[in-house]
N, C-alpha and C positions, 0 to 999 in steps of 0.2 A: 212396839207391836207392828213390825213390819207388813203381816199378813193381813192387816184390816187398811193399808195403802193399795189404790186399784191401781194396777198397773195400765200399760198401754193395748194387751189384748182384752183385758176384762174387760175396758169401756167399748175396743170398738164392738166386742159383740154384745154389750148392751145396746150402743146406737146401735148395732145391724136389727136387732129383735123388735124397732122402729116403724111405724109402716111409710116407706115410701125411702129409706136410709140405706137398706142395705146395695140397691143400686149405685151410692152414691161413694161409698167405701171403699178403698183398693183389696185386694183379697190377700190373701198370704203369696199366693204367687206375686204378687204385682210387687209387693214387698222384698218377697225375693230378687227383681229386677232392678231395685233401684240403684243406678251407679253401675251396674254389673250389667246391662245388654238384655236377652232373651233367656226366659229360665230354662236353664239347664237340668229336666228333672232325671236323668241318667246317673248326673254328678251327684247330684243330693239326694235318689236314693243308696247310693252306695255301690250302686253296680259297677262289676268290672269294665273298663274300655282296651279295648288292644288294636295293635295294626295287624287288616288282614292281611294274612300272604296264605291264607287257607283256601280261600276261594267262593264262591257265590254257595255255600250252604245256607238252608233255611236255618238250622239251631244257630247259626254263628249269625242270623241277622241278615243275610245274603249280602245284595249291594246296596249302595249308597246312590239317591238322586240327582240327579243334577239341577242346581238354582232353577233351571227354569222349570221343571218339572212341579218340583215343591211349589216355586213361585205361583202357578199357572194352579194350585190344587188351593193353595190359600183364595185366590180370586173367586175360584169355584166355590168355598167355603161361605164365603157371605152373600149367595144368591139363590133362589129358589126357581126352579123352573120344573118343566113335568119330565121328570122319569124316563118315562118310554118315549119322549120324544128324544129324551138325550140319549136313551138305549139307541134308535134307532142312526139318530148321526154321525156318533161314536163309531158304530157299528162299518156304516154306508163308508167312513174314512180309514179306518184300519181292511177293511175289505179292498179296498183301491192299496192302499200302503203294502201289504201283502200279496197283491195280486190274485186274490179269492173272489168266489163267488160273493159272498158273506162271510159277516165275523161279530162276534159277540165278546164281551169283556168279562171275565167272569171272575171269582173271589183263588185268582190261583189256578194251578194246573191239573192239579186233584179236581177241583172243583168240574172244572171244564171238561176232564172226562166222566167227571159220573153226568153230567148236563149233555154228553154229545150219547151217552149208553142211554137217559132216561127218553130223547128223542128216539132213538132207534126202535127202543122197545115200544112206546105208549104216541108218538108221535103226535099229534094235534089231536087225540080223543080225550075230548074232555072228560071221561066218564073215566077213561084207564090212567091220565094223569093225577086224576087226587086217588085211585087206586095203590100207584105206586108207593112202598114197595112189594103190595100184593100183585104179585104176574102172574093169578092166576088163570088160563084159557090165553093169553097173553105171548108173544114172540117171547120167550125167556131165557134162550141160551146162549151167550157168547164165544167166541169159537177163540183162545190163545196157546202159543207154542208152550209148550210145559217149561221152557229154560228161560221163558219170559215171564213165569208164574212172581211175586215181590209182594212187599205190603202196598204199594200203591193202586194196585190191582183191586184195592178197598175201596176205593173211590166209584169202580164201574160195579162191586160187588152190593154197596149200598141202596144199587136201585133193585135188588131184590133177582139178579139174576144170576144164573149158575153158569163158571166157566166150566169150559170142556176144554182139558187140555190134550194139545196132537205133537205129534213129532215130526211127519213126515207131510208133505204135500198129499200125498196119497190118500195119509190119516186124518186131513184138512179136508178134502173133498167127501171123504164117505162121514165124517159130522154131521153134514150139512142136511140141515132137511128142516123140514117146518116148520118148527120152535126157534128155529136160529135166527136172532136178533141181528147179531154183529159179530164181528172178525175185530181183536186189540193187539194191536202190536206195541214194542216198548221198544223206542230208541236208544235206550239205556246198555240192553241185550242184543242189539241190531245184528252184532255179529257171531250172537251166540244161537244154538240152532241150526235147523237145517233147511230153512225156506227164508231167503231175501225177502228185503222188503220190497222189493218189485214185483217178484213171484205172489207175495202175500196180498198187494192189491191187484195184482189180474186173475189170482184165483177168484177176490172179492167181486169182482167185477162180473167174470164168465159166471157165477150161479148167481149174480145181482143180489150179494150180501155188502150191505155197509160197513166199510172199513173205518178204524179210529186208531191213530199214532198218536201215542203218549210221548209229545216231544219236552216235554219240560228241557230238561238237561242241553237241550239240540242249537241252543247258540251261543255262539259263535260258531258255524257259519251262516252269515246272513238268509243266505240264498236257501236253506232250509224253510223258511216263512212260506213258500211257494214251490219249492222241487218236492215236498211228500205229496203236496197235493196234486201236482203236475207230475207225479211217476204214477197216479191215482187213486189217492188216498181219500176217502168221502171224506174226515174230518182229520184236525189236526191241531191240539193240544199244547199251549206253551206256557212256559212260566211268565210271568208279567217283571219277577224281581230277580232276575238274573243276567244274563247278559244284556236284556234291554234297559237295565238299569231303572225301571219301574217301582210303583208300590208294590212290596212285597208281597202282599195278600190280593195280586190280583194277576189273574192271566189272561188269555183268548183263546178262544176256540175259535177255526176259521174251517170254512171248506162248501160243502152244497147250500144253495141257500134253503131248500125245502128242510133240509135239517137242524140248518140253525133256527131257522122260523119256530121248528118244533120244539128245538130247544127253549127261546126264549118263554113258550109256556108252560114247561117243565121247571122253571125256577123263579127267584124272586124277579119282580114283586105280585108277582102271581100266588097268594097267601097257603092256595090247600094243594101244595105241591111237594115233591119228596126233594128237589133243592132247593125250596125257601130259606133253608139255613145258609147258602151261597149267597147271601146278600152282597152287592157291591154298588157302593153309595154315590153318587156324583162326582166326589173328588176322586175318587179312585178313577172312573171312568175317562178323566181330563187327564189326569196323569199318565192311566195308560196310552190315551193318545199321543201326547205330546210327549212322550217317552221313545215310544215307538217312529212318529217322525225321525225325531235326532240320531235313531238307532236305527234307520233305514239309510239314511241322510249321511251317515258317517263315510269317514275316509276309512276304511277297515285295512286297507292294507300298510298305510302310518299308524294305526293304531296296533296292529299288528309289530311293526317294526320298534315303538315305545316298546312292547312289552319284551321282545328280545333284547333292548337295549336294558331296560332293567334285571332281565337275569344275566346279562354279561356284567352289569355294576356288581350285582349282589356277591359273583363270583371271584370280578377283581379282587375282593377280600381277603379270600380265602386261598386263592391259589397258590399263594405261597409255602403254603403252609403244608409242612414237610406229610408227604401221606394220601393227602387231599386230594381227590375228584372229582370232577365238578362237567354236569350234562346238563343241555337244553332241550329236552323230547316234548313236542308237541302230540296230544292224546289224540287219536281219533275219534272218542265220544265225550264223555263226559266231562266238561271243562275242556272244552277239543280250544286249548292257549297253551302256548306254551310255560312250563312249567321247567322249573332248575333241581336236576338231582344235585346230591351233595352225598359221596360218600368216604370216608375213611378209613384206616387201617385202626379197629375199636378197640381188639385187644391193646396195641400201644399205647393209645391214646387213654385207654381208663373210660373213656366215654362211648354208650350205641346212642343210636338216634333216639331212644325214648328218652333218656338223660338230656340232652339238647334241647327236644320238644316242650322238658317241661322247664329248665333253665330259661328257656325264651319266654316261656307263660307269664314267669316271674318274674322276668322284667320291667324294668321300667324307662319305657314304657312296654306294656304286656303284648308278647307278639303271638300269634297263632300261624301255623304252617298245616301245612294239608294234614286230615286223618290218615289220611294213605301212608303216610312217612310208616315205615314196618324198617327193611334192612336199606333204610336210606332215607336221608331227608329230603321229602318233597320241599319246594316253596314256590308256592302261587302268586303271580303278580298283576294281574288283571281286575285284583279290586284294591291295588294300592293306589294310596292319593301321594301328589308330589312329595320328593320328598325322602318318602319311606325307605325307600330299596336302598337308599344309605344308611340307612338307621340298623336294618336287617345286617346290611353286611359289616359293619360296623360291633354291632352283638354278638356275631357269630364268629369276628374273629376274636373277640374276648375268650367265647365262650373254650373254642376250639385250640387255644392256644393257652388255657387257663392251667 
């Protein structure tokens, strides 16, 4: 009667049910470690892992930290200190690293636009900040170009205010009148439209409406941290986990300091606020700084030239291979890296690029290449780790020559 033999879980959660035992116990994680390192709960839930060559996407996990970052967020981890004093220093050091008035660290780039729209609107009154998102009697309209209308645009729409979309500078300036909060531009769409984004902060400027760039997307290139707001842009919006190689869930907002002041009491840890759900916890705040150093800090233009060396590896591959074309185009916005087209002659071949795309999925190891891949296969290499851009081009002559 085997089942009346206690095994080795049954007893230790009888000792853990102990008082004063279950301290004293290892946990199932710790269990998991022994002989084998740090648990790896990725592996052991079962989820897929693949090499990016996709690029800094949020669904795909964006990028990856660098040792010191993590390092520097575990330290944070087992210390306790006050909040807003670390809000503020954080703050006082990415504002100097950026070249801003001020800067705030916030859960993400979403986040930090709807936190730079709820300053605009409700600004230090306390009475209209736990208001938010009622704008009633309230500044409530935001002014953006209709072909920079997106879902991100939820982020500034959250704080309860209605965009008005224009088209022209012309249909920009007759907008404008005493309900107008703010002017949102999307670096995304920079070039889509018919008003610059220089025209679009000096129209802000000459009727003294505050201007907000959603730069999430906007690095690579460095000098962006400081040229929207230096062409004059009141605030300016980034992602935390993308090119700065950051915690994923966390961005900055940088630009006036009377704005971000207003900001920081438009969200956490300011409890009756319409961004308290923007929380961003200590480690986050350490990592975004020491993220942002390295990534101010960097040699961009070797790191630049890695990333053209590994799309010429990834290419060596393939070029022989009867058919085969192969381009190096650097984007000018989003993911502005260079990136390796791949395309060939599909009829011959039996193969188009969605066939490839999903071949590589199912590799092993599982690769991912840009969503954009349509009539040509992108591949992104600005979040690959050593190594990979051999593996890639190594699969794809498999694949391509199969």
């Amino acid at each position: 009667m085997s089942w009346l033999k206690p095994n080795r879980r049954s007893v230790l959660r009888s000792l853990a049910a102990l008082p004063g035992m279950g301290a004293l116990l290892p946990s199932a994680g710790a269990a998991a470690r022994v002989g084998g390192g740090p648990r790896d709960v990725i592996k052991q839930l079962g989820v897929r892992r693949f090499i990016n060559a996709a690029g800094a996407y949020t669904v795909l996990t964006a990028s990856l930290m660098p040792r010191e970052v993590w390092e520097a967020m575990t330290v944070a981890s087992r210390q306790f200190c006050p909040l807003q004093d670390l809000h503020d220093a954080v703050g006082k050091q990415i504002a100097e690293l950026t070249r801003n008035e001020a800067a705030l660290v916030s859960a993400g780039a979403a986040s930090a636009v709807a936190i730079g729209t709820a300053a605009c609107v409700a600004g230090t009154d306390t009475e209209k900040i736990r208001r938010l998102p009622d704008t009633r009697g309230m500044k409530n309209e935001v002014i953006i170009q209709k072909s920079h209308r997106n879902g991100y645009d939820h982020a500034a729409r959250n704080t309860g205010i209605r965009l008005i979309d224009v088209e022209t500078a012309e249909e920009l300036e007759s907008a404008i009148h005493s309900r107008t909060a703010m002017m949102l531009f999307l670096n995304m769409y920079k070039y889509d439209g018919k008003i610059s984004h220089e025209e679009f902060a000096r129209l802000g400027k000459k009727h003294n409406v505050p201007t907000l760039v959603d730069a999430a997307d906007a690095l690579p290139p460095v000098e962006n941290l400081w040229d929207y707001t230096g062409a004059g842009f009141d605030l300016a919006a980034f992602s935390g986990g993308k090119g700065i190689l950051g915690p994923q869930s966390a961005g900055i907002l940088v630009g006036r300091k009377d704005l971000i002041e207003a900001g920081r009491l438009n969200c956490s840890p300011h409890s009756d606020s319409v961004c308290r759900i923007s929380k961003v916890n200590k480690e986050e705040m350490v990592g975004m700084l020491v993220a942002l150093e390295m990534y101010v800090n960097r040699d961009h233009k070797a790191v630049w030239r890695d990333w053209e060396t590994q799309c010429d590896r990834i290419a060596s591959y393939v070029k022989g291979i009867a058919g085969v074309k192969t381009e190096t185009i650097a984007k000018k916005l989003y993911s502005a890296v260079p990136h390796l087209h791949i395309s060939w002659d599909y009829a011959a071949a039996g193969k188009k690029p969605a066939d490839v795309v999903k071949a590589l999925r199912e590799s092993e190891p599982s690769i991912e290449v840009s969503p954009n891949s349509g009539e040509e296969l992108i591949i992104a290499v600005w979040m690959l780790q050593p190594g990979e851009d051999r593996i890639i081009g190594q699969r794809l002559k498999q694949i391509l020559t199969a």
